[in-house]
MARMILUM-945227 format. One line per field, with one value per residue (C-alpha): residue number from 1; residue in one letter; x, z, y. Coordinates in Angstrom, 2 decimals, m for minus. Layout:
N
resi [NUM|...]
resn [A|...]
u [X|...]
w [Z|...]
v [Y|...]
//
This chain:
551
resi [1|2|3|4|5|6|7|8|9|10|11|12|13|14|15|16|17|18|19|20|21|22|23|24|25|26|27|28|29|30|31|32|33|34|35|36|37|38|39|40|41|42|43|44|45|46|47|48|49|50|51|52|53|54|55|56|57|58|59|60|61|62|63|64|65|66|67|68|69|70|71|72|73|74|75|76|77|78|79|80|81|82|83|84|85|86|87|88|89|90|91|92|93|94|95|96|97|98|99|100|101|102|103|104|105|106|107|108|109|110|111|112|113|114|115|116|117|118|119|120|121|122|123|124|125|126|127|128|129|130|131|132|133|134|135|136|137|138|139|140|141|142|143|144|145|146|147|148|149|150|151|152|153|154|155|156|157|158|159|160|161|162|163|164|165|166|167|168|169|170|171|172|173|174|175|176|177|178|179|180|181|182|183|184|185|186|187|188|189|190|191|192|193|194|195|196|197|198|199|200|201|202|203|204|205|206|207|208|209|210|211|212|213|214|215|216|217|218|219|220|221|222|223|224|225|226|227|228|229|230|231|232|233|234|235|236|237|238|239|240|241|242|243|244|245|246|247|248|249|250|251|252|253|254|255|256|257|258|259|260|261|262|263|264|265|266|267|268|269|270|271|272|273|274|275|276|277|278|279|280|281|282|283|284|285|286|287|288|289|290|291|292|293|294|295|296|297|298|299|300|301|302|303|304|305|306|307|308|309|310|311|312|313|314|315|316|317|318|319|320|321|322|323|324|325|326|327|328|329|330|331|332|333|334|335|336|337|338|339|340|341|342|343|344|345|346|347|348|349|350|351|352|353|354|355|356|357|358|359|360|361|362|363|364|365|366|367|368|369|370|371|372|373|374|375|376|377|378|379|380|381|382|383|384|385|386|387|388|389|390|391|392|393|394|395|396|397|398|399|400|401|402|403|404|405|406|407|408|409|410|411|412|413|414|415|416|417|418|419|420|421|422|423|424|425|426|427|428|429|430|431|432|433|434|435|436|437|438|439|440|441|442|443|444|445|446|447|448|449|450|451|452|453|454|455|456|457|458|459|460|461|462|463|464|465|466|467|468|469|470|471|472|473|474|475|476|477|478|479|480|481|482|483|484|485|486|487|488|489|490|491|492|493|494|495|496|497|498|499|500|501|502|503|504|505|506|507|508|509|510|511|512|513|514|515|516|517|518|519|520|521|522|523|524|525|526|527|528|529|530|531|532|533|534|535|536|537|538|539|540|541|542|543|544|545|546|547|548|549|550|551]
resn [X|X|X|X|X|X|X|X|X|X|X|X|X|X|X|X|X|X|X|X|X|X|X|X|X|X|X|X|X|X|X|X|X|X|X|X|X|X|X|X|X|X|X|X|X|X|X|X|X|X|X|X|X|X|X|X|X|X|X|X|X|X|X|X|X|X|X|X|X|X|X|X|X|X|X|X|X|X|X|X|X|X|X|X|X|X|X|X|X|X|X|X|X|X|X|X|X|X|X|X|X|X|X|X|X|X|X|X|X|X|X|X|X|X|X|X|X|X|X|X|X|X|X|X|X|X|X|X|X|X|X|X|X|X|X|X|X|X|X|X|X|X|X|X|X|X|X|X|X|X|X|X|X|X|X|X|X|X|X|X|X|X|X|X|X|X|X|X|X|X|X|X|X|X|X|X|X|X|X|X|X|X|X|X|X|X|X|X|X|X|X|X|X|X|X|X|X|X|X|X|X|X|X|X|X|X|X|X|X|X|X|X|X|X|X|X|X|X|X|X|X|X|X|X|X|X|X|X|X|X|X|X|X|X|X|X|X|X|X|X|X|X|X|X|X|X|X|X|X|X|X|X|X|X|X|X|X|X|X|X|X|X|X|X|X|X|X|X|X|X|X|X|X|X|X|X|X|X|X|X|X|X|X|X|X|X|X|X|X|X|X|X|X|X|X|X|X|X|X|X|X|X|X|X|X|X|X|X|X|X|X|X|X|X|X|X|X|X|X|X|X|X|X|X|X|X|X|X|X|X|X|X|X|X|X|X|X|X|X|X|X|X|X|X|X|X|X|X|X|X|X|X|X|X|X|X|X|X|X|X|X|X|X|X|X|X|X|X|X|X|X|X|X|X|X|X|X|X|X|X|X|X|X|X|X|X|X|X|X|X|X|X|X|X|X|X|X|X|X|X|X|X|X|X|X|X|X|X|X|X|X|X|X|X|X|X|X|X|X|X|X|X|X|X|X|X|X|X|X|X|X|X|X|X|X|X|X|X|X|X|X|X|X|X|X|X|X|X|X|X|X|X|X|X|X|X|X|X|X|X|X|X|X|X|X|X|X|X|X|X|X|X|X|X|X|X|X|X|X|X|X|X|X|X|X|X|X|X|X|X|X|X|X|X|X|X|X|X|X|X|X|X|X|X|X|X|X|X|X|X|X|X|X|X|X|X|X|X|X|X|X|X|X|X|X|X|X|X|X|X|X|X|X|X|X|X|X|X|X|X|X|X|X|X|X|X|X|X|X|X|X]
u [0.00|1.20|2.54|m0.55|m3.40|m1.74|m2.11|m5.83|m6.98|m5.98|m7.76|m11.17|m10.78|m10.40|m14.03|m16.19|m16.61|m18.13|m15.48|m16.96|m15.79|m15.77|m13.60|m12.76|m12.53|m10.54|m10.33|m10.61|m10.43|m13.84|m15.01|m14.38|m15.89|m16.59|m15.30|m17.86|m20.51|m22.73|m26.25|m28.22|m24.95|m24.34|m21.07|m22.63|m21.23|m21.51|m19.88|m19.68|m18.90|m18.54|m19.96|m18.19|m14.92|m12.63|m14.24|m12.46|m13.85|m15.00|m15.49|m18.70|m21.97|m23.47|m22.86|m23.82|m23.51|m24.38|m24.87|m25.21|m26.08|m25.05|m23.59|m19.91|m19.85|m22.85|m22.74|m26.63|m28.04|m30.78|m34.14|m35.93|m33.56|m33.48|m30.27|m29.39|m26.63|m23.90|m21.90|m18.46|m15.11|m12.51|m14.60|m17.76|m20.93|m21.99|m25.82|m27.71|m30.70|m32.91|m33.75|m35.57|m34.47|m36.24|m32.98|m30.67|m28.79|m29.20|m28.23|m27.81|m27.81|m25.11|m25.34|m22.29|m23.31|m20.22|m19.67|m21.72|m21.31|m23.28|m21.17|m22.48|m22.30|m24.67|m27.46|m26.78|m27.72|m31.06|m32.98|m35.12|m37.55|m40.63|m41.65|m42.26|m45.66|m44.29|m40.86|m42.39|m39.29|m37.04|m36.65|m37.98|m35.87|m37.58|m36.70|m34.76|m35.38|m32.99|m33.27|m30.75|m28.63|m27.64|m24.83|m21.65|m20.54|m17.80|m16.89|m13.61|m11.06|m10.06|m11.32|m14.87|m16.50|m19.75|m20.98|m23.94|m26.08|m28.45|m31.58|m33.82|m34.15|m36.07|m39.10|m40.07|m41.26|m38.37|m35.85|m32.87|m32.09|m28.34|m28.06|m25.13|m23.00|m20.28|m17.33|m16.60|m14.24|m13.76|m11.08|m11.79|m9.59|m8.79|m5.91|m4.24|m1.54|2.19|4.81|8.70|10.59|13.23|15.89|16.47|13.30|10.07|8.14|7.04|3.81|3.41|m0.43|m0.10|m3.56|m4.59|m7.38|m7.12|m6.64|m5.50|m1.80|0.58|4.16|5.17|8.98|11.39|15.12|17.41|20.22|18.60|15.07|12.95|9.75|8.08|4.54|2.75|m0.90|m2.57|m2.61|m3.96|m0.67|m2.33|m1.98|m6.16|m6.48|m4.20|m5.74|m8.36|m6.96|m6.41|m4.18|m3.20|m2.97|m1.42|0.20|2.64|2.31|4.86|5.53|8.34|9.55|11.40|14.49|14.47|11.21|10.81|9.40|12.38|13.40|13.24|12.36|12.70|9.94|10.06|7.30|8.11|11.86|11.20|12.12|9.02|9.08|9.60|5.96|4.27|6.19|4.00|5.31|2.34|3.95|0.91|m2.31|m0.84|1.43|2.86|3.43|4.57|2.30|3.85|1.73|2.66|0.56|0.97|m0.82|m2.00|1.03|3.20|2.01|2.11|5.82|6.85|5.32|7.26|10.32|9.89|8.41|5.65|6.50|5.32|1.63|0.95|2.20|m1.04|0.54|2.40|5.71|5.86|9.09|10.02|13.37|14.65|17.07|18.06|16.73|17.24|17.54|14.37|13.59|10.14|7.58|4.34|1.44|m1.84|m4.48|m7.21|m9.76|m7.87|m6.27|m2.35|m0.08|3.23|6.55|9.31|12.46|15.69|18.26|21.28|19.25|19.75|20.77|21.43|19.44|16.46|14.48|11.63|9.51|7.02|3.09|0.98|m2.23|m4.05|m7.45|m7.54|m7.69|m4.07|m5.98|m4.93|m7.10|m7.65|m8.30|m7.11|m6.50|m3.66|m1.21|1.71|3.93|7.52|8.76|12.55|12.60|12.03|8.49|9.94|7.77|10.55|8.33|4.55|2.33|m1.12|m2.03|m2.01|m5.12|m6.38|m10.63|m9.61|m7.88|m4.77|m2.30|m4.15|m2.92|m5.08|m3.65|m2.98|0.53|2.29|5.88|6.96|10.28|11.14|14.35|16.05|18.81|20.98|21.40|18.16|14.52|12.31|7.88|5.92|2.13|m0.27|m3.76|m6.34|m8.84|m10.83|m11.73|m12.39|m14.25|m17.12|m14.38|m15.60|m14.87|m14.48|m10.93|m10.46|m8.18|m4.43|m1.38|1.74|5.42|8.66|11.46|14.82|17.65|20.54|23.29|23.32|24.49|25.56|22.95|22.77|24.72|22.86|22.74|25.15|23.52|25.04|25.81|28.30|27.11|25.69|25.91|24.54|24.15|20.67|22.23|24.19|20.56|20.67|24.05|22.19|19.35|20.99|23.41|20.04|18.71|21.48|22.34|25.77|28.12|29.14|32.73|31.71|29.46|31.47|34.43|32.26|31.19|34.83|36.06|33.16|34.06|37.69|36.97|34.24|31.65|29.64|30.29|29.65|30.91|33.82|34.34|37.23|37.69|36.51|37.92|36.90|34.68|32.51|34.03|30.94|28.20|25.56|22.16|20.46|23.04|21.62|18.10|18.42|20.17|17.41|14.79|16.89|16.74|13.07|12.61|11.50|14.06|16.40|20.04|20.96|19.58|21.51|24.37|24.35|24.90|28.09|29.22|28.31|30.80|33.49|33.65|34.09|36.60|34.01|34.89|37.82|38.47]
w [0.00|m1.09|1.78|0.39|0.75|4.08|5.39|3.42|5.50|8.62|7.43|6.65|10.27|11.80|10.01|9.71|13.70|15.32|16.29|19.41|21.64|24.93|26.95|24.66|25.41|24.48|23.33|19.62|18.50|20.31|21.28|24.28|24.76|29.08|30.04|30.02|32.56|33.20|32.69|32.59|31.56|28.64|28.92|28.19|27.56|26.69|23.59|23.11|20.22|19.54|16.39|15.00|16.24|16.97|18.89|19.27|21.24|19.83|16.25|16.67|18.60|18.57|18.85|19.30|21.73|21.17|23.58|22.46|24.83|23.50|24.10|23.62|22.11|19.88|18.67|19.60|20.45|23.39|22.47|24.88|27.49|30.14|30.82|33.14|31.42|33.44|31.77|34.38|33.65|35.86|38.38|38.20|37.50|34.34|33.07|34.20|32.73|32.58|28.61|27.01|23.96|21.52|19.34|21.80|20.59|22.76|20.33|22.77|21.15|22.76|22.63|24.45|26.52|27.32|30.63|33.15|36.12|38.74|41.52|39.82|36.62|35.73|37.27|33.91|31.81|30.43|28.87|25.83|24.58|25.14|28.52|27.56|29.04|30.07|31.74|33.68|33.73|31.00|27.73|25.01|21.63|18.87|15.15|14.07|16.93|19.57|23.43|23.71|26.40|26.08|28.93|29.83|27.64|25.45|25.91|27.32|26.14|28.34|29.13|29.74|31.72|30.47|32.79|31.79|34.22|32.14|35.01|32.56|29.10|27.06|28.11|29.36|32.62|33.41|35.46|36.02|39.88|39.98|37.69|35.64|35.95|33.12|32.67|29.16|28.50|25.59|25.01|23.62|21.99|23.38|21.88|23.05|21.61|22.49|21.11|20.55|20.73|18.16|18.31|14.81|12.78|13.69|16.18|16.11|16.91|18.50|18.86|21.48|21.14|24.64|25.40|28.43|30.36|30.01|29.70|31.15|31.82|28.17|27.88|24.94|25.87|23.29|24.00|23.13|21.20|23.60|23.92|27.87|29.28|31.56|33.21|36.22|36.40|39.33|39.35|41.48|40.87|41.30|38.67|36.03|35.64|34.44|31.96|28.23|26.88|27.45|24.15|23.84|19.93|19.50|16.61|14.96|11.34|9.01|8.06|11.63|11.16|14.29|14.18|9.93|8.08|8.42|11.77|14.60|18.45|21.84|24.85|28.68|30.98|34.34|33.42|32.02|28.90|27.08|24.36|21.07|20.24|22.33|20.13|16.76|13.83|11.30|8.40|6.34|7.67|8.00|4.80|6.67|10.32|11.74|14.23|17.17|19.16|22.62|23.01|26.89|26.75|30.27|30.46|29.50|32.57|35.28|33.79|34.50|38.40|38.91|37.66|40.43|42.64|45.08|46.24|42.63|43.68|45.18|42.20|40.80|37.62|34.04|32.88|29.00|27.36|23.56|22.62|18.42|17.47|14.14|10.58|9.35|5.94|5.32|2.70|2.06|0.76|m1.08|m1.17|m2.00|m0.74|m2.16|m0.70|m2.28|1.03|0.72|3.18|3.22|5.34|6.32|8.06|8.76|5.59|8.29|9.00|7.31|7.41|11.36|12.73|14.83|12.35|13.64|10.41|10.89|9.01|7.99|6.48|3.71|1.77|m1.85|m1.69|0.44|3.78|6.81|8.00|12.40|14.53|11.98|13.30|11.38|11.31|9.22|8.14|6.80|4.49|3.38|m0.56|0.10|1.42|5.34|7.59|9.97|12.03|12.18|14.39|14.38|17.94|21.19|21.77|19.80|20.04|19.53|16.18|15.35|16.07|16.46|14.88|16.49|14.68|11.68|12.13|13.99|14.73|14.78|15.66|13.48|12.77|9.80|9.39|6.37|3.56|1.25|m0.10|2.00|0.66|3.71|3.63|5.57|6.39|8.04|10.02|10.37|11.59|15.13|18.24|15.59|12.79|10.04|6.64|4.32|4.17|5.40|3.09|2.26|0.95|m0.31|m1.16|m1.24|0.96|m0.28|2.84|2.32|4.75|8.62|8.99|12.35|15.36|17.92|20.86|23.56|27.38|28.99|32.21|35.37|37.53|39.99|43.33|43.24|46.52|46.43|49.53|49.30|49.61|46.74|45.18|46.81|43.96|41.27|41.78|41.75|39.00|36.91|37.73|36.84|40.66|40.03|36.98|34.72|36.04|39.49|39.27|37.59|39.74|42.84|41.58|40.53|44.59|45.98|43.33|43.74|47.92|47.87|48.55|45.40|44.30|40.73|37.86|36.63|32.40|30.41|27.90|24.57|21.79|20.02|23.38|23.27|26.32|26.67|29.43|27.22|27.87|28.91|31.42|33.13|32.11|34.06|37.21|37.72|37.31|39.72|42.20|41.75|42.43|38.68|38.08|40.00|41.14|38.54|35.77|37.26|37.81|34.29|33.35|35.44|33.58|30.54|31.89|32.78|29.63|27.65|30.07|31.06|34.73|35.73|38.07]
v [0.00|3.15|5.94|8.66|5.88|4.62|8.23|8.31|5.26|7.00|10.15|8.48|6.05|9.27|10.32|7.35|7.67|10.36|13.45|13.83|10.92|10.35|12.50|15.47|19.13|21.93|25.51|26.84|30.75|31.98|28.54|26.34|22.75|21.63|18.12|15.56|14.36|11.29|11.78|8.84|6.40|8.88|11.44|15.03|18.38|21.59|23.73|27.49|29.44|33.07|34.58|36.74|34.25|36.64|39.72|43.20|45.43|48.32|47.11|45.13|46.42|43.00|39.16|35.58|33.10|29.96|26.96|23.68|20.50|17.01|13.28|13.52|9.66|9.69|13.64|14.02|17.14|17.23|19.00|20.64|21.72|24.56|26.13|28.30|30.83|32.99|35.31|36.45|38.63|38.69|37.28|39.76|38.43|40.10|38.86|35.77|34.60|31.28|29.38|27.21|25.90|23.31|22.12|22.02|25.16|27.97|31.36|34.28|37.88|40.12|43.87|45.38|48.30|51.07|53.00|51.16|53.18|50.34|49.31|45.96|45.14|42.95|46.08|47.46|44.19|43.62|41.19|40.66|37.72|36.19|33.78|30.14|28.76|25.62|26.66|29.75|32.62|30.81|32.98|30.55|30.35|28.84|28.59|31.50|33.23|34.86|36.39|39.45|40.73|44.24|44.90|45.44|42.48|42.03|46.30|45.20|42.52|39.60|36.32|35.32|32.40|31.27|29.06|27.24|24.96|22.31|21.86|19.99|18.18|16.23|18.40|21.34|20.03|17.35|18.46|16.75|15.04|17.09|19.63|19.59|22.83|23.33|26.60|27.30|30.33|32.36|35.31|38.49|40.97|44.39|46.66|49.25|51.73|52.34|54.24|53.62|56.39|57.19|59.97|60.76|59.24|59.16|57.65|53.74|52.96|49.90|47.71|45.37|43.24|41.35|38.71|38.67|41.54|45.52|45.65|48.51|49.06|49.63|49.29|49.30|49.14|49.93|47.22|44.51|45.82|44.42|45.24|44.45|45.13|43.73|42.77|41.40|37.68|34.92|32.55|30.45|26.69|26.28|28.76|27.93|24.54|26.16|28.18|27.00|29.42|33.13|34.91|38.28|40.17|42.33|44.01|46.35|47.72|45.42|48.64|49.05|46.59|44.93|43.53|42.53|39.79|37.89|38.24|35.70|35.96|35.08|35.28|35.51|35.35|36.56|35.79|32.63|31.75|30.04|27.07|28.37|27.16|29.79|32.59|32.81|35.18|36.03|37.97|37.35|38.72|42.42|43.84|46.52|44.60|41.95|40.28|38.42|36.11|34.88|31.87|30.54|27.65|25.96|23.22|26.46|28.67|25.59|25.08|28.51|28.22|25.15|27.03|30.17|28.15|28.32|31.70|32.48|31.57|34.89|37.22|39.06|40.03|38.79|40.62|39.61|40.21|40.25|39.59|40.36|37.75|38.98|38.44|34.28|32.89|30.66|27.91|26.83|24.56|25.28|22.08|22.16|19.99|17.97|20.51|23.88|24.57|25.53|24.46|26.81|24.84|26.80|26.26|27.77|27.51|26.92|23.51|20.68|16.47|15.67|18.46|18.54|21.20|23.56|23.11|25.82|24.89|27.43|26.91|29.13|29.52|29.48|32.92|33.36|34.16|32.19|29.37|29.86|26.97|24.12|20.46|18.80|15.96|15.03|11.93|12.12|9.32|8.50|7.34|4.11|4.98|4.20|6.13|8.56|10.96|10.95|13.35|13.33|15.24|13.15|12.20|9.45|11.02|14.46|14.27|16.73|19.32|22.83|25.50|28.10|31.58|28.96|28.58|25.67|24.64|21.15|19.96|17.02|14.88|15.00|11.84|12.96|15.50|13.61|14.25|13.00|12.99|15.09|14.97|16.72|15.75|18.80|16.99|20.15|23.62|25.00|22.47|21.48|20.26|22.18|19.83|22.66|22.31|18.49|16.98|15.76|17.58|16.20|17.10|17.12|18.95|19.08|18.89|19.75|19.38|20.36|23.95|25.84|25.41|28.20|27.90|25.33|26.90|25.44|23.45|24.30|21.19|22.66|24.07|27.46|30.27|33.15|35.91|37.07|40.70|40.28|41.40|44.59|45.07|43.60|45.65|48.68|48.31|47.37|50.84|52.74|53.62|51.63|51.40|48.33|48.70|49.01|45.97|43.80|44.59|43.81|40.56|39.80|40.36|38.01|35.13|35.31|35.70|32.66|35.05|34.15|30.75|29.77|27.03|28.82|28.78|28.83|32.22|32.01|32.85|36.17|37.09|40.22|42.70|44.90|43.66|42.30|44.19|40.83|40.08|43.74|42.60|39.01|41.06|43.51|40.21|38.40|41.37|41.43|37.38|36.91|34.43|31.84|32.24|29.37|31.81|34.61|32.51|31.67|35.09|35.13|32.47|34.38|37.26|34.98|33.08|36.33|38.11|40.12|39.51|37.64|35.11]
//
């Protein structure tokens, strides 16, 4: 059997059993499915979707939110259920109202209300729609019809919890024994405007995009061209299980050099440096800027707690930071599927046979617009049809990789300078797997040999001691209060007196002599309890290695 029907038969198995099986939930662009529950032997949840998707606030004055109630296994909506429909931000109770819905899916009309001066919010929601007979006080939806909300909904960005309690279906007199109470949460977009300050040209204007909360602290420090902000964030353990993903963009014209079309980036959260998968480039959607996504998924966020530790817990905000790493040669591949989507793979030109490749997967329309939300997997064959790397998402009822902004990074091992046949398969679009674009692409990438990778951090096994004072120095040489001479002369004495104790480098050759800005950067964080003395450490062994300091 040949490698494209092998991948065809896995495609169609995926299809010829209902999507929805037991167990599966997640978050899509303006949609979030609840985990399952037993009713009656039968695992039952709850989906919400936004409509229009992706919300701004400010550019729409109304939207819809639909509620659907259905068996996970079998994909069957319940008719005639009464739900009981929250709507929370930030933890404020925004509207609350009771429905009854014939179909099984509940369409809410939203009209977001500005300025609400209540001490409570939801005193300055109201409701529309008629009373059903049968389910006295529950708004009754019926064919095309709608209730309406008009309220302080969806006026500001962040995240919402729509909580949705199902007290009855089948009819609209049986109530359900325990009522089933599910959070769904949906992000909405806010943006807000900066400016970068040049001396001799003129000002950059910077859009930094947020769905979940109002950002502040706008920072851009010329020694590296980073760009920092922050906003208020619960880093508490209970919380962040809840969360699916905290989504933030940068965006910022190509025409300022720093951040082009062809330049590359590192991000920090609270000093952290995240997995290259959470930083997204879109060159596409805007020809004039570049639009960088931090996309901090759950797994991402509990990773960075365990890495500060539990005196973390108690921080109430996020410090994002947005490191330039310089432009990058790129190759890439052009497929189209059987279903008119394109597929675009791109990877670094200095990668090649040997090399553990970030291919980066971006998905199109036949008209060049990026696809959102797409599920996808891929297989990699040698020319003998051997199957090397295969990923098709990791959870065998909840097909595919998401590509939620429609651009995905894959790491993927490449054995030798070759050709090598790569097909794709989209599974669908969004929670509900739309099949407009379900299909297969195939090609072929061209490696050539392994070039130069970037330097790997070098892990520090030796003992580390550091006086908790010692911070007092770091902090002020971070504001200014202290000079780089002083500093690194200071740090110099308490190494070579066993004040500071730290795995000593050898020189390298052709060493930089000027105190790199991220060495200040990771001082002042340090100071601050952002990051841990092995981080700082490692930035003393940065200094040491290039003669910076020496010992």
């Amino acid at each position: 059997m040949s490698s494209r029907l092998s991948l065809f038969f896995i495609l169609v198995g995926i299809f010829s059993i209902p999507i929805f099986a037991e167990n599966v939930f997640g978050h899509g662009l303006g949609g979030d499915q609840a985990p399952p529950l037993n009713f009656g032997g039968r695992q039952v949840t709850v989906s919400t979707q936004l409509d229009p998707s992706d919300i701004t606030v400010g550019e729409i004055d109304e939207a819809n939110i639909q509620v659907r109630f259905f068996d996970v296994l079998t994909d069957e909506t319940f008719e005639k259920v009464t739900l009981f429909v929250e709507i929370w931000r930030g933890g404020e109770l925004l509207a609350r109202d009771l429905y009854f819905d014939v179909d099984g899916i509940l369409n809410v009309h939203v009209k977001p209300v500005f300025g609400c001066m209540e001490p409570r919010l939801i005193d300055c929601s109201t409701y529309q729609g008629s009373e059903h007979a049968s389910a006295p006080g529950a708004c009754y939806v019926q064919n095309e019809g709608r209730c309406v909300i008009k309220g302080p909904i969806f006026d500001k960005g962040g995240l919402y919890n729509i909580r949705v309690d199902v007290i009855g279906a089948t009819s609209s007199r049986t109530l359900l024994s325990q009522t089933l109470r599910y959070d769904t949460f949906v992000s909405v977009a806010q943006e807000q405007n900066f400016i970068i300050p040049q001396a001799q040209a003129q000002e950059i204007p910077v859009v930094i995009k947020t769905y979940y909360d109002d950002v502040s602290n706008f920072q851009f420090k010329n020694s590296d061209n980073s760009i920092s902000f922050d906003m208020p964030f619960n880093w508490n353990p209970d919380y962040i299980s809840l969360v699916q993903v905290v989504h933030e963009e940068v965006k910022v014209p190509k025409s300022f050099s720093p951040y082009s079309a062809e330049s590359t980036f590192n991000g920090y959260v609270d000093g952290v440096q995240v997995d290259s998968r959470v930083i997204i480039v879109d060159p596409y959607s805007d020809k004039d800027n570049n639009i960088i996504h931090f996309m901090v998924s759950g797994n991402e966020l509990k990773r960075i707690n365990d890495v500060l530790g539990p005196s973390h817990y108690d921080k109430s905000t996020m410090l994002f930071k947005l490191v330039p790493q310089g432009a990058t040669q790129k190759n890439s591949l052009e497929i189209k599927s059987d279903s008119d989507a394109i597929v675009k793979i791109t990877w670094e030109s200095s990668f090649g046979g040997g090399d553990v490749i970030p291919f980066e997967f971006t998905f199109f329309d036949e008209n060049g617009v990026l696809l959102k939300d797409i599920r996808y997997g891929y297989s990699l064959f040698d020319q003998s049809g051997m199957e090397l790397s295969s990923n098709m998402g990791t959870d065998p009822n909840n097909p595919g990789i998401m590509a939620m902004e429609g651009i995905n990074t894959q790491q993927i091992t490449i054995p030798s300078q070759d050709l090598y046949r790569i097909q794709v398969a989209i599974f669908g679009q969004g929670i509900n797997y739309d099949q407009t674009y379900a299909g297969l692409a195939e090609g072929i990438l061209e490696l050539g040999p392994g070039g130069i990778q970037p330097p790997k951090q070098e892990i520090i096994t030796q003992e580390i001691s550091i006086p908790v004072w010692v911070k007092n120095n770091a902090g002020w040489w971070s504001d200014g209060k202290i000079s780089d001479e002083d500093f690194a002369s200071g740090i110099e004495y308490m190494i070579k007196e066993g004040i500071i104790q730290v795995p000593i480098t050898e020189r390298q050759e052709g060493a930089e002599s000027v105190i790199p800005g991220w060495v200040k950067n990771n001082a002042g964080w340090w100071s601050e309890g952002l990051i841990s003395d092995e981080d700082f450490a490692g930035g003393l062994q940065y200094l040491i290695a290039n003669g910076i300091i020496s010992v």
